[in-house]
C-alpha positions as CSV (number, residue, x, y, z in Angstrom):
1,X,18.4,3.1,10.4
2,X,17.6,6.8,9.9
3,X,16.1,8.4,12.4
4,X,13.6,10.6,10.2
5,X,12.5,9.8,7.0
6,X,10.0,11.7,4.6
7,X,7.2,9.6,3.4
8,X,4.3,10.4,0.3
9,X,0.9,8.9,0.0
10,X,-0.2,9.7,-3.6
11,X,-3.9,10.1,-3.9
12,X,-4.1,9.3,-7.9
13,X,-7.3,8.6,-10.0
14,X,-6.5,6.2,-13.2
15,X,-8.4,4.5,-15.9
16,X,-7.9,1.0,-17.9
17,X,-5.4,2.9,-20.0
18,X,-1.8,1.7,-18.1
19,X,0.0,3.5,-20.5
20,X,-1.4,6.5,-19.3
21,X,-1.2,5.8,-15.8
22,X,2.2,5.2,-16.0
23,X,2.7,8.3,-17.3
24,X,0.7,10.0,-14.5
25,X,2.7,7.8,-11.8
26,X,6.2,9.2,-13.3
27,X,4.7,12.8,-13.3
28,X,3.9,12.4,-9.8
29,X,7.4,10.6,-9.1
30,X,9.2,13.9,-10.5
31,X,7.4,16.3,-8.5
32,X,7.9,13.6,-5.1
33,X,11.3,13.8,-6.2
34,X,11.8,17.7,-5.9
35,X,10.1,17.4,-2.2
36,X,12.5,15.2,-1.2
37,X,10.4,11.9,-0.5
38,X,12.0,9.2,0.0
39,X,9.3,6.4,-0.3
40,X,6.3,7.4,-1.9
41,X,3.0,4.8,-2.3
42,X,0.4,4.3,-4.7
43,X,-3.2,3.0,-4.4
44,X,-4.2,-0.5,-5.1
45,X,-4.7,-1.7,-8.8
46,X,-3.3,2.3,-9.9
47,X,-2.1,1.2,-13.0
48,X,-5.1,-0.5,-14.3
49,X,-7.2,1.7,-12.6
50,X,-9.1,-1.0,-10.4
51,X,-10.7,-2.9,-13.2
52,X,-12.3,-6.2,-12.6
53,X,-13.9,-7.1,-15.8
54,X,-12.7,-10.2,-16.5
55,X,-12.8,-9.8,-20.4
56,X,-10.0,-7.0,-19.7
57,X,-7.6,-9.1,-17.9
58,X,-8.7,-12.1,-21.0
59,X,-7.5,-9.2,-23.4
60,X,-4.2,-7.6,-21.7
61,X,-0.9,-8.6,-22.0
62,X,1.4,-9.5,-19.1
63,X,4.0,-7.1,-20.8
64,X,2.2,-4.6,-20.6
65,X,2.8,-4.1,-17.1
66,X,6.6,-5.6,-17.0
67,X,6.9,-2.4,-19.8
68,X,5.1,0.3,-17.3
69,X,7.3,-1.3,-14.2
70,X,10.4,-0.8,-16.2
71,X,9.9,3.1,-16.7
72,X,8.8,2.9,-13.0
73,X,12.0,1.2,-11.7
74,X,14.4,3.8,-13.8
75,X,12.9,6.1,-12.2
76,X,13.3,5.1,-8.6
77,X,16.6,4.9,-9.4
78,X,16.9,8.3,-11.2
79,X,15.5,9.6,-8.0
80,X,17.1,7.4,-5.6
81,X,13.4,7.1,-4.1
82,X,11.6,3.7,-3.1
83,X,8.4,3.3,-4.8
84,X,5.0,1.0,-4.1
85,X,2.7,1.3,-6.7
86,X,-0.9,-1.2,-7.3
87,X,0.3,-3.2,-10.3
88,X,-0.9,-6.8,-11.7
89,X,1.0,-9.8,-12.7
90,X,0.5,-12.8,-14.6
91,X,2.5,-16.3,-12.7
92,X,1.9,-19.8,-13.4
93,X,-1.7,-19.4,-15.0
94,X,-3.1,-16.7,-12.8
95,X,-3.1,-13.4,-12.6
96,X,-2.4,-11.7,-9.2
97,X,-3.6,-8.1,-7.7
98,X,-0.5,-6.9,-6.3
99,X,2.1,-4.8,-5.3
100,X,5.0,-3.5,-7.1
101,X,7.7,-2.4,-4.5
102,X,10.7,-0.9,-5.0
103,X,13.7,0.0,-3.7
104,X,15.8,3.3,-4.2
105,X,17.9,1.5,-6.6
106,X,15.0,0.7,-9.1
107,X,15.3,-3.0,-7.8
108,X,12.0,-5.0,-7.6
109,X,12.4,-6.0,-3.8
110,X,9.2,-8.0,-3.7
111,X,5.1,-8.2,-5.0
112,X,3.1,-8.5,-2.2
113,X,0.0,-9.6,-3.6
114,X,-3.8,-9.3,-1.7
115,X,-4.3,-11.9,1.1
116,X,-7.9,-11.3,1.6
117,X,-9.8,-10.7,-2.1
118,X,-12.9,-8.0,-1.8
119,X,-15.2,-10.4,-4.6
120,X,-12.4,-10.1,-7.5
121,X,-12.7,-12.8,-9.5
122,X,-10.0,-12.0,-12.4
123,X,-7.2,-13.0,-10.2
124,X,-6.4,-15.0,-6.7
125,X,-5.0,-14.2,-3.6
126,X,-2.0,-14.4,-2.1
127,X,-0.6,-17.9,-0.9
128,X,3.3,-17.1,0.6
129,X,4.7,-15.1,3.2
130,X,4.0,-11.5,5.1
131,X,6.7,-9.2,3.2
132,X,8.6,-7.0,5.8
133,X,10.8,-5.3,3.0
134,X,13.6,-2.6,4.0
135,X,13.0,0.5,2.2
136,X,15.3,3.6,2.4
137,X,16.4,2.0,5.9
138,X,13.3,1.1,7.1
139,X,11.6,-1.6,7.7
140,X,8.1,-1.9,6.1
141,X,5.0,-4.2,5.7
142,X,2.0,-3.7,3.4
143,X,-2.0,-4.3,2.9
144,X,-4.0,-4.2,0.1
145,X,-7.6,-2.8,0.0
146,X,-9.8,-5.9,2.2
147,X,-6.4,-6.9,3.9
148,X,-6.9,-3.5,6.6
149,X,-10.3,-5.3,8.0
150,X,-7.3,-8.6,9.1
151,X,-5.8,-7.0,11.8
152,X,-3.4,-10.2,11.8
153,X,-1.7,-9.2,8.7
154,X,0.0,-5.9,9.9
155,X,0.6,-7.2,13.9
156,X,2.6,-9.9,12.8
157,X,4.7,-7.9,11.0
158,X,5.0,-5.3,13.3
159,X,6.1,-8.2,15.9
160,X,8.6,-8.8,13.4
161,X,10.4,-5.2,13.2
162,X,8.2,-3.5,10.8
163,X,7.9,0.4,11.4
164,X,5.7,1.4,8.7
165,X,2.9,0.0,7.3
166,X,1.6,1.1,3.4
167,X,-2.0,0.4,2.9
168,X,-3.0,0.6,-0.5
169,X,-6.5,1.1,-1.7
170,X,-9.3,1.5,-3.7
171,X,-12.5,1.0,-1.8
172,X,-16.1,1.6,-2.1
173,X,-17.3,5.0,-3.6
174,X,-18.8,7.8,-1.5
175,X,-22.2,6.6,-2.5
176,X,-21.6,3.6,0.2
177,X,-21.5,6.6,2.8
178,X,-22.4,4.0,5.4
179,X,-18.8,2.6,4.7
180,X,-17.0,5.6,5.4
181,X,-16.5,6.1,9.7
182,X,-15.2,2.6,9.4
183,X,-12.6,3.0,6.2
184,X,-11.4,5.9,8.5
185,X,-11.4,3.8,11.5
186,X,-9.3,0.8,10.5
187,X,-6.2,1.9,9.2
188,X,-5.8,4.5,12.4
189,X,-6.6,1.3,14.4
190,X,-3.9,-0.8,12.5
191,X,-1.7,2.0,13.6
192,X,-2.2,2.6,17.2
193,X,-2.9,-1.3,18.3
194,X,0.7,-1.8,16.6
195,X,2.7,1.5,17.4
196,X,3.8,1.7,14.1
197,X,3.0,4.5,10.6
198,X,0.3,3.7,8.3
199,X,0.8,5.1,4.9
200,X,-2.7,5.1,3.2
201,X,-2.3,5.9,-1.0
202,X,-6.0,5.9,-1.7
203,X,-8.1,6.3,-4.6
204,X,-10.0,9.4,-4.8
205,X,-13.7,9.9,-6.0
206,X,-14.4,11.0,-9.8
207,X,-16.4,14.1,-9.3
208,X,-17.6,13.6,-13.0
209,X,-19.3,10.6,-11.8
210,X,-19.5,9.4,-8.4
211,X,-20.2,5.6,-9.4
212,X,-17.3,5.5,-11.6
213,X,-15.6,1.9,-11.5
214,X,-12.2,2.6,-10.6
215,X,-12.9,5.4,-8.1
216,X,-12.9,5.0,-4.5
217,X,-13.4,7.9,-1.3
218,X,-10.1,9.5,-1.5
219,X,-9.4,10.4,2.2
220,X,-5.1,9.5,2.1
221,X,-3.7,9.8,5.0
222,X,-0.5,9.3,7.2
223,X,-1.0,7.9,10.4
224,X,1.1,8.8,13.8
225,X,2.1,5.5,15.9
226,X,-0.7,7.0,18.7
227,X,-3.1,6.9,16.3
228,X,-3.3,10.5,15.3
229,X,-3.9,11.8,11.5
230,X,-0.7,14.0,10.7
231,X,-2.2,14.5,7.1
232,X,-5.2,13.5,5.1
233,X,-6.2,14.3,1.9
234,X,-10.3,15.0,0.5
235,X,-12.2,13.0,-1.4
236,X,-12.0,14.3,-4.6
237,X,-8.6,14.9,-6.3
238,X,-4.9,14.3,-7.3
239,X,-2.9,14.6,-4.3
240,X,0.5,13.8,-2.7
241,X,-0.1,13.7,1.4
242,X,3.7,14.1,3.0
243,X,4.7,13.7,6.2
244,X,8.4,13.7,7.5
245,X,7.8,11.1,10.7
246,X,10.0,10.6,13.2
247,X,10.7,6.7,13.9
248,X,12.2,6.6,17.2
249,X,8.2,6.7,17.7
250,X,7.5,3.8,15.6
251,X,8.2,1.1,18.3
252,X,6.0,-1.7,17.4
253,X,5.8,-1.2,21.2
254,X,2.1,-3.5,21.4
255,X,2.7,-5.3,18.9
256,X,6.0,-7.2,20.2
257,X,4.2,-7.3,23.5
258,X,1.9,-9.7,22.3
259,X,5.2,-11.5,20.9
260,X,6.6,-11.5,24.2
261,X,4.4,-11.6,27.1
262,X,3.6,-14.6,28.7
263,X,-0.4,-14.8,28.0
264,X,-2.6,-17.3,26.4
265,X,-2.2,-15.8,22.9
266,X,1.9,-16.1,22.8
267,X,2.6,-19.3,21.6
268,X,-0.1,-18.7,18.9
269,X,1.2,-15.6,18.1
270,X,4.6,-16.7,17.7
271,X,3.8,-19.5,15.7
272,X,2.1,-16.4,13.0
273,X,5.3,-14.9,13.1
274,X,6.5,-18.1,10.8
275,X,4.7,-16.7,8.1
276,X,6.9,-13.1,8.3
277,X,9.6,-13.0,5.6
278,X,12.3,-10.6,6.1
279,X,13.4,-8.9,2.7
């Protein structure tokens, strides 16, 4: 396991055009690429650009996004960089809002799809396991969106090793200002009540029109394992947040307590750690 590792959030605002937005996620992969990041996140649903209308996802094809994850994967192996990015696909009659994670090879390592839906109704939500997936070394676990406000679904993973924790997102606008002290709350509170990272690859606001579908508050940010913003990006804007963190600080420390000491929760605790898959 290394002991550093440099880390991007990619703040990225995309349409219903995943063509385009694949292009836009490469073009941000080539300039992660010459800063040396060796896993770089995207927010939730980036390359369909967050659209719920269920007549889109009655109209798009499932290839459409096996195509854009194919020029996504040669990349990650062109730059030897480990890439989550918000994707969609199509399984046994359903489609799922998920997450498209790979590792430095280009491999597909696992699709974590959204435990906890936000009101979508074009797809359903995740039925397996909690992913802890090694990337670049480390061991990771991921949230989507409405998953941060189920503290459950990053403490069991962090029981279970994980260092890091990539939450991607694309919540409410800025117009739902009486959202916003606790978006910033809960993802530094999934950090320090684990002792573990938290990656946060939001989407930012459209300043052309601040009730844009697809747009959300911006506000990426890397999380210290006390709980402590290293870097955060604004609301408005493309932007990759980096952070080279040191994981000898990423002990999971509470998180494995509740794991291991003898209290009333243990043996209901341990019995959550079933649902943890190792990758």
């Amino acid at each position: 396991m290394p002991e550093k590792i440099k880390v991007a959030a990619c703040q990225l605002l995309t349409s219903e055009d995943v063509e385009q937005n694949t292009s836009k996620v490469l073009e941000k992969l080539d300039a992660c690429a010459e800063m040396g990041i060796q896993i770089a996140a995207f927010p939730e649903g980036c390359l369909f650009g967050y659209c719920c209308r269920q007549d889109y996802w009655e109209a798009i094809s499932p290839l459409v996004f096996k195509e854009a994850e194919v020029k996504i994967s040669e990349a990650c192996r062109r730059h030897q960089m480990a890439v989550i990015v918000g994707s969609a696909h199509h399984a046994n009659g359903n489609w799922h809002n998920d997450l498209a994670i790979f590792d430095r090879q280009g491999i597909l390592k696992y699709r974590y799809g959204k435990t906890f839906l936000a009101g979508e109704k074009w797809c359903i939500n995740n039925r397996g396991k909690l992913p802890v997936v090694r990337l670049a070394g480390v061991d990771c676990c991921f949230i989507i969106c409405h998953d941060v406000r189920y503290p459950e679904l990053v403490k069991l993973p962090a029981a279970m090793g994980a260092q890091i924790c990539f939450f991607c997102s694309c919540e409410s606008g800025l117009l739902a200002e009486y959202k916003l002290s606790a978006y910033r709350a809960m993802p530094i509170s999934r950090a320090t009540e684990n002792g573990i990272y938290l990656v946060m690859a939001n989407t930012p606001a459209d300043p052309d029109d601040l009730k844009a579908s697809g747009s959300s508050h911006g506000n990426s940010k890397i999380v210290h394992p006390d709980g402590n913003v290293i870097k955060e990006a604004g609301f408005f804007g493309d932007e990759i947040v980096v952070a080279t963190i040191n994981l000898s600080q990423a002990k999971g420390a509470m998180a494995k307590r509740t794991y291991n000491e003898e209290t009333i929760l243990r043996d209901w605790f341990r019995q959550g750690c079933e649902f943890v898959v190792k990758i």
